[in-house]
N, C-alpha and C positions, 0 to 999 in steps of 0.2 A: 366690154361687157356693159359699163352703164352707159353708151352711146347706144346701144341695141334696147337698152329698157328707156334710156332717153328718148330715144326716137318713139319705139310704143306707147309712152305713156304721152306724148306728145300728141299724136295721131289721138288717141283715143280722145284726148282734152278737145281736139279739133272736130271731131265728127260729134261730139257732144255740143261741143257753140252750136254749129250750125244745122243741129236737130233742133236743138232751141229755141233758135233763131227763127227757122221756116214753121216750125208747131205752133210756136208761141207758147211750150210748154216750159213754167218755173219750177216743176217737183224737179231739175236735175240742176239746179245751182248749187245744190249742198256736194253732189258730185262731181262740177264741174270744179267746182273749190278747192275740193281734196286733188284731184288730179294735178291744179295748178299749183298746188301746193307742192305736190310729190314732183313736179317739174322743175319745181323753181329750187330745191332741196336737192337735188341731182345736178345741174348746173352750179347751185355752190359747190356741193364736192369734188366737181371736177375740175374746180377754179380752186378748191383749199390743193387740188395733188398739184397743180401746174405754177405754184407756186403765186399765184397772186391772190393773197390772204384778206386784201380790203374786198374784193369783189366776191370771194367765196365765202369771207363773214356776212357782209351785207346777203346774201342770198338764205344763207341761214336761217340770219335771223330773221328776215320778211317770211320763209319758209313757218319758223315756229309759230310766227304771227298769225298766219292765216291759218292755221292748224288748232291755237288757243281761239280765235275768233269761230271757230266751228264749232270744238269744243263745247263755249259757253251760250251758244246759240241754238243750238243743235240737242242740246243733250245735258 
């Protein structure tokens, strides 16, 4: 199940860079953010189940980072 939302929410981060990328348009970095966010927050939990607890902390905690960095930017 979170390989299937892994993957979508992956895809989605990607066709967002490179609408980006080819527009030139910056209104969707506050979106690309949160995706990478919600990316990088799914690969810790699948590294906190598989048992390797440094890798799936560190994803976490970079997860919450970029999540408070929106946060207080953003809103």
């Amino acid at each position: 199940m979170l390989k299937t939302i892994y993957l979508l929410v992956a895809s989605i981060c990607a066709i967002l860079s490179i609408y980006s990328l080819i527009s030139d348009n910056d209104m969707l970095i506050p979106l690309l953010q949160f995706f990478l966010g919600v990316t990088i927050l799914i690969m810790g939990i699948e590294s906190l189940r598989s048992k390797k607890k440094a890798t799936g902390i560190i994803c976490v905690v970079s997860s919450l980072f970029i999540f408070t960095s929106l946060f207080i930017k953003y809103y």
